[in-house]
GUFIKE-798280 format. One record per residue (C-alpha): residue in three letters; x, y, z. Coordinates in nm, 4 decimals. Layout:
N
("ala"; (X; Y; Z))
...
//
This chain:
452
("unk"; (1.5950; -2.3294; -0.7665))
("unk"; (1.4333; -2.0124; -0.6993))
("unk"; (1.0486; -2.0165; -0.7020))
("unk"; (0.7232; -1.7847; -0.6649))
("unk"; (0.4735; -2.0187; -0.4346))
("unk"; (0.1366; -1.9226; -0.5313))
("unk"; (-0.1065; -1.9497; -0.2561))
("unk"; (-0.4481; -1.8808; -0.1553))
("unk"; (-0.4987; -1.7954; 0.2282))
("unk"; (-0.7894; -1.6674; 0.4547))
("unk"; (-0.9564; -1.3886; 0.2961))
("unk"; (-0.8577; -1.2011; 0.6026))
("unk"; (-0.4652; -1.2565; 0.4992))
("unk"; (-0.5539; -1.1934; 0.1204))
("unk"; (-0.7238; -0.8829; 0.2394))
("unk"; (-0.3858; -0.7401; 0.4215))
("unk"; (-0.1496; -0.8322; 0.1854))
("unk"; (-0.3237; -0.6407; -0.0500))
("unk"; (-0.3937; -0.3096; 0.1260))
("unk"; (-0.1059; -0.0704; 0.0828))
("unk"; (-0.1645; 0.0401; 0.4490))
("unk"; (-0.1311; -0.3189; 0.5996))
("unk"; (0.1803; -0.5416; 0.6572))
("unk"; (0.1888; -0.9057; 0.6265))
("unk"; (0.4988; -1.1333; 0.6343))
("unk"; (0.5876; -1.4125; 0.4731))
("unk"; (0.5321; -1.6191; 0.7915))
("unk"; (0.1588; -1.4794; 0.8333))
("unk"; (0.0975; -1.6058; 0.4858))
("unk"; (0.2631; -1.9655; 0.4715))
("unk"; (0.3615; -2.0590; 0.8121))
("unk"; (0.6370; -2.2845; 0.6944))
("unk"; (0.6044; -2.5641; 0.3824))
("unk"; (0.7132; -2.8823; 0.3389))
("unk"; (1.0928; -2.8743; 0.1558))
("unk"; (1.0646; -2.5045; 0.0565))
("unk"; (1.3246; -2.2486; 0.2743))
("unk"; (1.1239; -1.9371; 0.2609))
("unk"; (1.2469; -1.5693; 0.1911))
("unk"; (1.1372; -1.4237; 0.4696))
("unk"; (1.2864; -1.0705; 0.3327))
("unk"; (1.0226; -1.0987; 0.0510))
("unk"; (0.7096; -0.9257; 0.1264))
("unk"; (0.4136; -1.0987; 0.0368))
("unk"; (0.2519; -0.9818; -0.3089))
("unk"; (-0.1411; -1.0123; -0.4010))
("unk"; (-0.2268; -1.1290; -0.7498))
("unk"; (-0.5759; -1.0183; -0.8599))
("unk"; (-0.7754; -1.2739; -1.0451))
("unk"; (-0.7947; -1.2648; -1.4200))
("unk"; (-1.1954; -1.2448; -1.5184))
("unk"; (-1.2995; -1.2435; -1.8818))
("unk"; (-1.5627; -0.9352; -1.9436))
("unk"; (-1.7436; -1.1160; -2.1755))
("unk"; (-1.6990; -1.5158; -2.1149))
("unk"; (-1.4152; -1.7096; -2.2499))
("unk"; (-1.0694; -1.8396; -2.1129))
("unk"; (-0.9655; -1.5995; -1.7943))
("unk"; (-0.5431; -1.7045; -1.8600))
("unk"; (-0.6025; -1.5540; -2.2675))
("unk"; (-0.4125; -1.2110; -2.2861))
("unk"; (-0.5626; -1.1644; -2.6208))
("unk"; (-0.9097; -1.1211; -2.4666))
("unk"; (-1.0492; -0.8161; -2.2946))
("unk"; (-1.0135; -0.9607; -1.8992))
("unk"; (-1.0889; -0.7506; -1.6042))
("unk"; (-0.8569; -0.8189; -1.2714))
("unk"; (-0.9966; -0.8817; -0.9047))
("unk"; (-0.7800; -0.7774; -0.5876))
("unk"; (-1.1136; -0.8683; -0.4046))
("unk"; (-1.0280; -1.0753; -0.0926))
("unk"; (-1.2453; -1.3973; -0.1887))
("unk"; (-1.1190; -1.3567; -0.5585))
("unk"; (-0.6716; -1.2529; -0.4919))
("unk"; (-0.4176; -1.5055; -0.4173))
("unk"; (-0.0676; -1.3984; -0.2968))
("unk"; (0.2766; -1.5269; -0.3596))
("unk"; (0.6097; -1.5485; -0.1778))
("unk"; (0.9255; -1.6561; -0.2720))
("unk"; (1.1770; -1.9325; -0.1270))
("unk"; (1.3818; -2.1959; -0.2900))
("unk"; (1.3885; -2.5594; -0.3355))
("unk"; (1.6168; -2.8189; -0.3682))
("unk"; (1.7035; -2.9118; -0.7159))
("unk"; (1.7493; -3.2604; -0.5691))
("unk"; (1.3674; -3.2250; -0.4840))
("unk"; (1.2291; -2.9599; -0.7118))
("unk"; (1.0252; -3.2218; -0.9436))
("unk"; (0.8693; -3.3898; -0.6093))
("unk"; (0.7971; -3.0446; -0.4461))
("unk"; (0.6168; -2.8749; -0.7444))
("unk"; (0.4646; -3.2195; -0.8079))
("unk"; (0.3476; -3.2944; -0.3822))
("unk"; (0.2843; -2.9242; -0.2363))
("unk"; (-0.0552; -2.8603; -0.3928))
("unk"; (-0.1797; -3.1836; -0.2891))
("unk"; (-0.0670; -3.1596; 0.0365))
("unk"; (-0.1319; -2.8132; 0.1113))
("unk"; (-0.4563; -2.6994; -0.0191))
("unk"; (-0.3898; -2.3344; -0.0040))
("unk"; (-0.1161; -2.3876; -0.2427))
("unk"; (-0.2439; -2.3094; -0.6134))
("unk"; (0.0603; -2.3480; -0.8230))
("unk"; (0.4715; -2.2800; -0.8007))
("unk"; (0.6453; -2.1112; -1.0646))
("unk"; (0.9820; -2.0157; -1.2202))
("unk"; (1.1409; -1.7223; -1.0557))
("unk"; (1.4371; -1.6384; -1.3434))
("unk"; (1.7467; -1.4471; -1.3178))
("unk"; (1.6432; -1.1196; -1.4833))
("unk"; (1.9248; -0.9182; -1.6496))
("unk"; (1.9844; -0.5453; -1.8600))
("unk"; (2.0760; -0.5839; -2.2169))
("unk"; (2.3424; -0.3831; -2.3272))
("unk"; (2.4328; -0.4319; -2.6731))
("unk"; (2.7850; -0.6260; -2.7458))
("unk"; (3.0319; -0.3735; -2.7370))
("unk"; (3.3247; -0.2445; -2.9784))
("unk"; (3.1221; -0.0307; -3.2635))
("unk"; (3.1125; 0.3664; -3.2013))
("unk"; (2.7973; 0.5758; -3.1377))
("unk"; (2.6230; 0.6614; -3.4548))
("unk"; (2.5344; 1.0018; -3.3920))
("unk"; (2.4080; 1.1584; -3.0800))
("unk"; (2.0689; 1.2339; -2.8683))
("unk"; (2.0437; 1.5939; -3.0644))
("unk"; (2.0035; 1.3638; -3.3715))
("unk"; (1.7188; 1.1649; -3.1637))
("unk"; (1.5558; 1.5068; -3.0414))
("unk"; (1.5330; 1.5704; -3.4276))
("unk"; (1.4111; 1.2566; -3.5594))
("unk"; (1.1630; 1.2048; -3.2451))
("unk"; (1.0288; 1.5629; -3.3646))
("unk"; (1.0145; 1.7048; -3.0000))
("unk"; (1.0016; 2.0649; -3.1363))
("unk"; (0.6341; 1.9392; -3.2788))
("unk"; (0.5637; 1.7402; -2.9601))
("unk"; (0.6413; 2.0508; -2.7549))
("unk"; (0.4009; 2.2905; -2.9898))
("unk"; (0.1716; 2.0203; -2.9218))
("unk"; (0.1781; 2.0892; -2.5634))
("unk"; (0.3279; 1.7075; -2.5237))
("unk"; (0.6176; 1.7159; -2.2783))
("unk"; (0.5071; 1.5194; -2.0097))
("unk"; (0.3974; 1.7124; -1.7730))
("unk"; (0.2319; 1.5455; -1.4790))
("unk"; (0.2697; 1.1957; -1.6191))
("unk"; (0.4531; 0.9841; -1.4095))
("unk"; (0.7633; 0.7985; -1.5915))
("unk"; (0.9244; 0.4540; -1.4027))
("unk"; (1.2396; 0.3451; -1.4730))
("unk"; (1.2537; -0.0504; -1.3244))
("unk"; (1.6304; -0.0836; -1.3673))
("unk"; (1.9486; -0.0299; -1.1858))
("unk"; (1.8630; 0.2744; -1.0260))
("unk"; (1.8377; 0.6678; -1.1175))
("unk"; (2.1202; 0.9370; -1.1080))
("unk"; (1.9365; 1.2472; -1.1315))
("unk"; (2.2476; 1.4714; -1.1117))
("unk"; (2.4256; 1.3032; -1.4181))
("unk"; (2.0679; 1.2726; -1.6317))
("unk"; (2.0179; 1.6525; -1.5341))
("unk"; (2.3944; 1.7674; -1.6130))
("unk"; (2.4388; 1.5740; -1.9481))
("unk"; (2.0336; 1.6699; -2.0686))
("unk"; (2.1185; 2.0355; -1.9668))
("unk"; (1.8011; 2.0975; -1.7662))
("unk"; (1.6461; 1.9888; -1.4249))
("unk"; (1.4688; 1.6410; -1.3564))
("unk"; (1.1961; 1.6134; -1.1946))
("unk"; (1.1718; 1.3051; -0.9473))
("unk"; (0.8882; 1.1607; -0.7220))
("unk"; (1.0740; 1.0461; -0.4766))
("unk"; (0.7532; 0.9730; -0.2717))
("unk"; (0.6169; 0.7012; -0.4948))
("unk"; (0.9708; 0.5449; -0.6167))
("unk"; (1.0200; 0.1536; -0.4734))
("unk"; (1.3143; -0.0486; -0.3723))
("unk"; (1.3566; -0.4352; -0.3223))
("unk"; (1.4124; -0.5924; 0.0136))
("unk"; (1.8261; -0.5711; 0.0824))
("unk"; (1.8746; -0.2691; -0.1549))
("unk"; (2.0568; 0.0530; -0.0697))
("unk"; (2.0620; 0.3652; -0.1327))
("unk"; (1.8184; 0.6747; -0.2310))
("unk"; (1.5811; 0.7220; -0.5093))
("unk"; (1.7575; 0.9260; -0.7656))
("unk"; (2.0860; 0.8789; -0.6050))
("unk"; (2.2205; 0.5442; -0.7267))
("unk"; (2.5356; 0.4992; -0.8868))
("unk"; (2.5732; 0.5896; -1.2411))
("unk"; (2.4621; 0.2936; -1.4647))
("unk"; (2.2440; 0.1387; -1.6612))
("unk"; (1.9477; 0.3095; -1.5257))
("unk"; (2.1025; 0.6400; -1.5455))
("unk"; (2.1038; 0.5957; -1.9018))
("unk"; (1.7653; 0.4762; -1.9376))
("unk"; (1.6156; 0.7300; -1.7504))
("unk"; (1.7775; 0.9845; -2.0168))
("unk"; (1.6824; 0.8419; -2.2849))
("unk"; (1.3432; 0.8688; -2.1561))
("unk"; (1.3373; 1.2254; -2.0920))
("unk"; (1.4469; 1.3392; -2.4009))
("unk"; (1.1159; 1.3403; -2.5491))
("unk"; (0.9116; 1.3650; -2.2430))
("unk"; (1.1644; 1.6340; -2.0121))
("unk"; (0.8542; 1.7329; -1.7633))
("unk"; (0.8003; 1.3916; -1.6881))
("unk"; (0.8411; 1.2405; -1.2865))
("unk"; (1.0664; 0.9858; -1.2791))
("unk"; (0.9868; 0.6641; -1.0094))
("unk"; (1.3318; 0.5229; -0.9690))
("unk"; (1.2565; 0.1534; -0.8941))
("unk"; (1.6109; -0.0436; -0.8950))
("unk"; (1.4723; -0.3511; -0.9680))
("unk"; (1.8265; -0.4891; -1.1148))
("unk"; (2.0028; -0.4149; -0.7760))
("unk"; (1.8270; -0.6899; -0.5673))
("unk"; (2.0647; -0.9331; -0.4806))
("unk"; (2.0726; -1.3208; -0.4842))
("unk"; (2.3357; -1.5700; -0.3893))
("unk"; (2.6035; -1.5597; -0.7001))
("unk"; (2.4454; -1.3176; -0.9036))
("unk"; (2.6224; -1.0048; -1.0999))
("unk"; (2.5958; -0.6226; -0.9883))
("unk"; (2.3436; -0.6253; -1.2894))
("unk"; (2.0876; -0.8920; -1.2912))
("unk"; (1.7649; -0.9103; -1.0321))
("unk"; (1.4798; -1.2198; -0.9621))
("unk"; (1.1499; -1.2062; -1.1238))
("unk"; (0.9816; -1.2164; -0.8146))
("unk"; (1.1217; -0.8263; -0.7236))
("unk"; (0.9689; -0.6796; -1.1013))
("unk"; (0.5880; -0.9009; -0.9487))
("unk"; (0.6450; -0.6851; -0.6611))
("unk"; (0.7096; -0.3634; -0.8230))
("unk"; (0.4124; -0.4106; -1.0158))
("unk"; (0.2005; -0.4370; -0.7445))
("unk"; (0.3651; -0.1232; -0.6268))
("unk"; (0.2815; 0.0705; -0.9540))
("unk"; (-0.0709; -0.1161; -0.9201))
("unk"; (-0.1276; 0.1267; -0.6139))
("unk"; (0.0451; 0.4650; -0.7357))
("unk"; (-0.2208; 0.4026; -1.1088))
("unk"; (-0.5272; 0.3813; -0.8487))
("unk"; (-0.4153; 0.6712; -0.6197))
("unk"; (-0.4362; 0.9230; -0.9325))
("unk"; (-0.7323; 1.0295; -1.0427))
("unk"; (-0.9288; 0.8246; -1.2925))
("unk"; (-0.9927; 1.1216; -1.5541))
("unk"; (-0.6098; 1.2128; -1.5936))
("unk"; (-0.4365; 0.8764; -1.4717))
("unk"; (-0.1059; 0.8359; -1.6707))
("unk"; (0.1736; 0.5910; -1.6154))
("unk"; (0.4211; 0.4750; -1.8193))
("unk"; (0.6559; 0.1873; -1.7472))
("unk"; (1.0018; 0.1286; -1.8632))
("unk"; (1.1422; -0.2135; -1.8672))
("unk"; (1.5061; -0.2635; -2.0562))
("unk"; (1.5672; -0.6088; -1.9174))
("unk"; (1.4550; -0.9971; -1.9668))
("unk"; (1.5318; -1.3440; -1.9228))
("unk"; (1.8250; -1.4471; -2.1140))
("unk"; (1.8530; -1.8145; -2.0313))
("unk"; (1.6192; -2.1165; -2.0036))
("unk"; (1.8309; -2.2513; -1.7111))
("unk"; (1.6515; -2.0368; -1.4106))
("unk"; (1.2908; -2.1265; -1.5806))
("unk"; (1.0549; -2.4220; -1.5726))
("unk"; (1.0621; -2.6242; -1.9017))
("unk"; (0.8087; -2.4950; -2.1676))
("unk"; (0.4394; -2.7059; -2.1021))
("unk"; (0.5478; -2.7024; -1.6945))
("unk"; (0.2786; -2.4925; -1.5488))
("unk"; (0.5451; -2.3096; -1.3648))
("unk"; (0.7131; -2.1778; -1.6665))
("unk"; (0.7406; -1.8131; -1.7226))
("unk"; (0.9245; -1.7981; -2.0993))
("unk"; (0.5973; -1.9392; -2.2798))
("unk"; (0.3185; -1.9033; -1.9984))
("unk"; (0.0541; -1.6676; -1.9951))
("unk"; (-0.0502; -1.7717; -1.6511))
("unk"; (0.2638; -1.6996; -1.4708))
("unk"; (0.2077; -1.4719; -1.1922))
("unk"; (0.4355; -1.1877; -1.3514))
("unk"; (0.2738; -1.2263; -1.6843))
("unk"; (-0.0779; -1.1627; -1.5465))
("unk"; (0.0823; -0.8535; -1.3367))
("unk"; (0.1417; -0.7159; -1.6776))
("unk"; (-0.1877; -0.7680; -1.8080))
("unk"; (-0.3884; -0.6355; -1.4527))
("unk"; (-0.1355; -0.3041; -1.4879))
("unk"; (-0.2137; -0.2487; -1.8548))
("unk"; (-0.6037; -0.2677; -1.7631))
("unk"; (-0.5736; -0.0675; -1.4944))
("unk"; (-0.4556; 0.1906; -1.7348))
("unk"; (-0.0444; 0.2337; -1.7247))
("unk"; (0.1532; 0.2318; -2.0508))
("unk"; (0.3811; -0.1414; -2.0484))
("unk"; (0.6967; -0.1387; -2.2665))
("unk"; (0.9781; -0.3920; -2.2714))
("unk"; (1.2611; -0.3479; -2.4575))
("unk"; (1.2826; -0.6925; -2.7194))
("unk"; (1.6489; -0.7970; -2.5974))
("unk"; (1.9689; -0.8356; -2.7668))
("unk"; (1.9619; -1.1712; -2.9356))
("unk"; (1.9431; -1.0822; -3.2497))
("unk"; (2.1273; -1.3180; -3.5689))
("unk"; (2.3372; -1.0633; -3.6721))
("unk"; (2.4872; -0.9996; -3.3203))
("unk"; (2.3616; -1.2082; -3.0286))
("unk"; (2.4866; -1.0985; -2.6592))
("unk"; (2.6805; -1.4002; -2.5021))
("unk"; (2.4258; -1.4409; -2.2466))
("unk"; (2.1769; -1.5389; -2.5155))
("unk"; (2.0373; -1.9079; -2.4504))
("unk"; (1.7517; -1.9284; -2.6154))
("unk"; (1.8332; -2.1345; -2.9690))
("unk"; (1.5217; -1.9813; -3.1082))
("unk"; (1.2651; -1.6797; -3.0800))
("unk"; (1.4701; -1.5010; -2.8054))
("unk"; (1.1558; -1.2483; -2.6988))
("unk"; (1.0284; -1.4563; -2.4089))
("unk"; (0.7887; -1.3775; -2.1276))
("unk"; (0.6489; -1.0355; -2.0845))
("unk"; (0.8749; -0.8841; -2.3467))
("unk"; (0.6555; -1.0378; -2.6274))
("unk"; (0.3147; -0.9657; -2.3985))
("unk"; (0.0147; -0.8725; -2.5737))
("unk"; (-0.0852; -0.6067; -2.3476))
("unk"; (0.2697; -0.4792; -2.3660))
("unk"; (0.4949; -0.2656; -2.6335))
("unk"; (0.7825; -0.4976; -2.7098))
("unk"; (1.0647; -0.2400; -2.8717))
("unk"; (1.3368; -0.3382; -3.1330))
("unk"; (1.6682; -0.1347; -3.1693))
("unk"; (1.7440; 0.0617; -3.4899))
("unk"; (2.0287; 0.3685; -3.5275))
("unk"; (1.9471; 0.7406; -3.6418))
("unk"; (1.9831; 0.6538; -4.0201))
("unk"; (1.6995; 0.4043; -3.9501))
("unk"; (1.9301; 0.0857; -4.0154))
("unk"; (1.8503; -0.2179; -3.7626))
("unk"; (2.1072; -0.3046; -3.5525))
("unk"; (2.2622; -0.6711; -3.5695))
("unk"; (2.1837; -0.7152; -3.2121))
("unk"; (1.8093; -0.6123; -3.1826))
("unk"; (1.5878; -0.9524; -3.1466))
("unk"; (1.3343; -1.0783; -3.4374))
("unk"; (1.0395; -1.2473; -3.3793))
("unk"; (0.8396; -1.4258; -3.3466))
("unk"; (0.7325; -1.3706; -2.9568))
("unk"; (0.6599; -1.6337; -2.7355))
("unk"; (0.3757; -1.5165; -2.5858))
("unk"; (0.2885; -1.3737; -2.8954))
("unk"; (0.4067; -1.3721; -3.2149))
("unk"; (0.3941; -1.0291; -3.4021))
("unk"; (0.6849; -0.8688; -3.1699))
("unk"; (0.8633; -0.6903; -3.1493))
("unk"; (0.5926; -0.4021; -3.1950))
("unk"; (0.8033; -0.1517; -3.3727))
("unk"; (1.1405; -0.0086; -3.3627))
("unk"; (1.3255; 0.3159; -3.1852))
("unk"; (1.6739; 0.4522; -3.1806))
("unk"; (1.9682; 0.3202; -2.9947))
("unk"; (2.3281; 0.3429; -3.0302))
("unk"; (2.3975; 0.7065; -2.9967))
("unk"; (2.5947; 0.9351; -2.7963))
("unk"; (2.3450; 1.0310; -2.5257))
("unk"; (2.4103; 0.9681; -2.1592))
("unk"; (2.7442; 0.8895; -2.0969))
("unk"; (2.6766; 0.6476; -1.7973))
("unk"; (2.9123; 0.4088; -1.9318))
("unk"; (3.2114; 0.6819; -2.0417))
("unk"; (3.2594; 0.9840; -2.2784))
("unk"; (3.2995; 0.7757; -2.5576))
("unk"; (3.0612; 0.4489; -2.5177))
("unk"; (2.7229; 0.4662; -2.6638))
("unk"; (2.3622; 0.4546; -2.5688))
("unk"; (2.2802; 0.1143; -2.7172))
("unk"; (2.1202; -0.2439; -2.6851))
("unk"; (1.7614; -0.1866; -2.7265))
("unk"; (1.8007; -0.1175; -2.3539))
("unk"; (1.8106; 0.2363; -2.4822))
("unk"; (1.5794; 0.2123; -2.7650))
("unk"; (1.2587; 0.1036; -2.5064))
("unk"; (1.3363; 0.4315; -2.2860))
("unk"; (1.3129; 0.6647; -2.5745))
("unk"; (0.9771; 0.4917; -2.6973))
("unk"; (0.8786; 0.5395; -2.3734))
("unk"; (0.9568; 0.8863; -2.3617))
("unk"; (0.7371; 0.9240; -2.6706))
("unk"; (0.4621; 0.7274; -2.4968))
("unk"; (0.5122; 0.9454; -2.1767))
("unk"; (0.4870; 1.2985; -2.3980))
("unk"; (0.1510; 1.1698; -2.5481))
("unk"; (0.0059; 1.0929; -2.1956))
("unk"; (0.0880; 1.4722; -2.1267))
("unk"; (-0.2775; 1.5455; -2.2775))
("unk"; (-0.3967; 1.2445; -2.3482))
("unk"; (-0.4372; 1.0212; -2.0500))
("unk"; (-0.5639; 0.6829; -2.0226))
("unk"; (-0.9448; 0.7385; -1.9732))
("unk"; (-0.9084; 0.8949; -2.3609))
("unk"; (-0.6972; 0.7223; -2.4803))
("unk"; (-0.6277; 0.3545; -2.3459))
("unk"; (-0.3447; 0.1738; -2.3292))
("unk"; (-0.4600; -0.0785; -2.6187))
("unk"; (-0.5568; 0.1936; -2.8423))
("unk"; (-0.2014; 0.3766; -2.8147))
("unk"; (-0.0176; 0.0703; -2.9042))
("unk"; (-0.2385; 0.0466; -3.1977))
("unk"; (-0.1950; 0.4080; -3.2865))
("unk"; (0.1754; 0.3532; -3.2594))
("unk"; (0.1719; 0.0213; -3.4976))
("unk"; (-0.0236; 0.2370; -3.7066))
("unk"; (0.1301; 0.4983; -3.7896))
("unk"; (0.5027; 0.3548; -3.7783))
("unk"; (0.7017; 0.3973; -4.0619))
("unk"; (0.7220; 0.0630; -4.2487))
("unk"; (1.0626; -0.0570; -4.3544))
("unk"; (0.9082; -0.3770; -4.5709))
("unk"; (0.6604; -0.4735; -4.7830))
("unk"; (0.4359; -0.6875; -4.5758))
("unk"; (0.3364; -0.4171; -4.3061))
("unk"; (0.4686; -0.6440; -4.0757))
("unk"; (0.8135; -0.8036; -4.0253))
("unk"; (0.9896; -0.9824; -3.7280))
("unk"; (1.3246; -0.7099; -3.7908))
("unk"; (1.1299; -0.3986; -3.7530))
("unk"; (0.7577; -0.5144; -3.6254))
("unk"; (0.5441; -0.2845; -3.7843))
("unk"; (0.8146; -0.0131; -3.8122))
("unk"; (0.9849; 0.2609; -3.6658))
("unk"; (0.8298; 0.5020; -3.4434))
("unk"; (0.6900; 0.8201; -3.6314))
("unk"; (0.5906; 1.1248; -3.3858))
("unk"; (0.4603; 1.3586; -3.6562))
("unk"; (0.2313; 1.0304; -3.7627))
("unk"; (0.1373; 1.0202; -3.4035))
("unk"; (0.0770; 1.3935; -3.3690))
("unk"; (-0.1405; 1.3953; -3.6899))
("unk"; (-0.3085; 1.1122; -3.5672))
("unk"; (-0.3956; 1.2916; -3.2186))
("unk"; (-0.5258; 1.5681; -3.4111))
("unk"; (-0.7442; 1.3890; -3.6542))
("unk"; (-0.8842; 1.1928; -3.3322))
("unk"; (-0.9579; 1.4908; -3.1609))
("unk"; (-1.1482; 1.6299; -3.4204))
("unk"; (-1.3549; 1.3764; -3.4821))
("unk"; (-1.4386; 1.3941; -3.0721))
("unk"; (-1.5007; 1.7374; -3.0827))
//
């Protein structure tokens, strides 16, 4: 089994694996352990310490928690694999015999979620330009200009997502991130998955900068063209950890797509093992999410594709199929609907492991947009719908960036002022409803008011 080793080293080591200047290797940090064959191509990644700003339980996400990179206060984590012969005895003997060893966790298969095929697009991205009201973002001055947009997928095609959107794409090529083992160049991967993500993203947000971060393309023994490990999204975290704190505090903006998950229990720890990532708000990743959100970046994760109606085939979960980060309280967990506002079969309910109100709310999938996967196939899964939320997220950061406006208090604007499609204000089919940009606009206008 695949695993993240969680470890707490010299403060000198701590120190160096988390400076973006310094290099340290796996063998600096661990120097060999007992039964575990390290990854050696796996570059060491600091975790900053969760610390509650006003008392309480530091592994909470529902708390206010501030995160330490601080050398005394970090620990760092690598990746290797263990014997499933020996995995119980491993997780069960390292920590006591190496005290530097704080815990070992689940490092699961992570894979995209296109929707289950066969149905045709239900109208087009001209249809999701009109309903996301970009003609009132753009008045706004919200197109998202200077806010950086990442796209943690299967890699970027600017040349397609500028031909098929009709204008030019901007891409920072300088802050974009690749695993270990993958090839190619940032905005120049093959037409896929990501392509069409990165579309969807720009149609409400066009001035955005993309950071291509191919995520999906890492490669492990067995695994499909389209699936990556958990322990490659910790380390592109810590990446866009470094690009947040470069910017300047004032006008720091960041938002973070994510149409992917964990589809099967098999690659995790049981639910109650410490190691567990489905259910377990101290896994590594999980409090990556948390650190980025407080640092000030926008989170979103699309829900997944396990819904009742029309579950993917890949779909192992027997019940509430938004695990891990996608149902994170510090993150937007987005559910799939199509432009006449009708949920599609496949978009997961709730309730959220993690937490239980998700998915957040609803955006639009299932249209002709990109074309990444042919002329006639659809933008769909809620692989698309998380992209164009973000897009929406990424066009409000345009003016107002995170020091105004944090990341907590969009999400709540967004719950707000969706468009509720029951009678409880909350439902685990739409959340709290679908995403409503001329409730968001009047919403930024009545807040700035009431600054001014």
């Amino acid at each position: 089994m695949r695993v993240l080793i969680q470890l707490r080293p010299s403060p000198d080591l701590v120190a160096a694996v988390a400076d973006p200047g310094r290099t340290a290797t796996t063998s600096d940090v661990a120097d060999g352990l007992p039964g575990v064959e390290l990854d050696t191509a796996f570059v060491p990644v600091a975790v900053p310490r969760p610390v509650p700003t006003a008392g309480g339980d530091p592994l909470s996400l529902n708390q206010p928690l501030d995160f330490s990179l601080a050398a005394e206060d970090a620990s760092v984590l690598v990746r290797g694999t263990i014997s499933d012969d020996e995995l119980a005895s491993r997780v069960t003997l390292l920590p006591g015999l190496r005290p530097d060893v704080v815990g070992i966790f689940a490092d699961p298969v992570i894979e995209s979620s296109p929707a289950c095929g066969g149905d045709p697009p239900v109208g087009d991205w001209h249809d999701v330009e009109r309903l996301l009201n970009v003609a009132g973002l753009q008045a706004e001055g919200l197109d998202g200009a200077g806010v950086a947009l990442a796209v943690l997928d299967t890699g970027v095609n600017t040349a397609h997502t500028a031909k098929h959107l009709g204008r030019a794409v901007t891409l920072d090529a300088e802050r974009c991130w690749s695993p270990a083992g993958v090839r190619g160049r940032p905005g120049e991967f093959e037409v896929d998955h990501g392509t069409m993500c990165a579309f969807d993203a720009l149609i409400a947000a066009p001035q955005a900068s993309l950071i291509d971060i191919p995520v999906l393309l890492s490669t492990r023994p067995g695994g499909s063209a389209m699936d990556g490990l958990l322990s490659d999204a910790v380390a592109a975290f810590a990446h866009l950890r470094n690009v947040l704190d470069a910017q300047p505090a004032e006008s720091r903006a960041l938002v973070v797509n994510n149409s992917w998950g964990s589809f099967s229990p098999e690659w995790d720890f049981p639910v109650g093992h410490p190691g567990n990532y489905s259910d377990n708000a101290a896994h590594p990743f999980n409090l990556m999410v948390a650190a980025l959100d407080r640092a000030g970046a926008d989170v979103l994760f699309a829900a997944g594709n396990c819904g009742s109606q029309c579950p993917d085939g890949r779909c192992a979960y027997t019940n509430r199929p938004i695990v891990g980060a996608n149902s994170h309280p510090k993150a937007l967990s987005i559910g799939g609907i199509d432009v006449n506002g009708e949920r599609v079969g496949y978009s997961s309910q709730g309730p959220g492991r993690l937490t239980a109100r998700k998915p957040d709310i609803c955006a639009y999938t299932h249209f002709s947009g990109s074309k990444a996967f042919g002329a006639g196939e659809p933008d769909s899964g809620t692989s698309a719908a998380a992209p164009v939320a973000a897009g929406l997220v990424a066009a409000v950061r345009t003016r107002w960036p995170a020091a105004t406006l944090s990341p907590a208090q969009l999400r709540a604007l967004l719950r707000r002022t969706a468009e509720d499609r029951s009678e409880v204000g909350f439902d685990y089919d739409y959340g709290y409803g679908i995403v409503d940009p001329a409730g968001v606009i009047a919403a930024l206008r009545r807040r700035s008011r009431s600054a001014a």
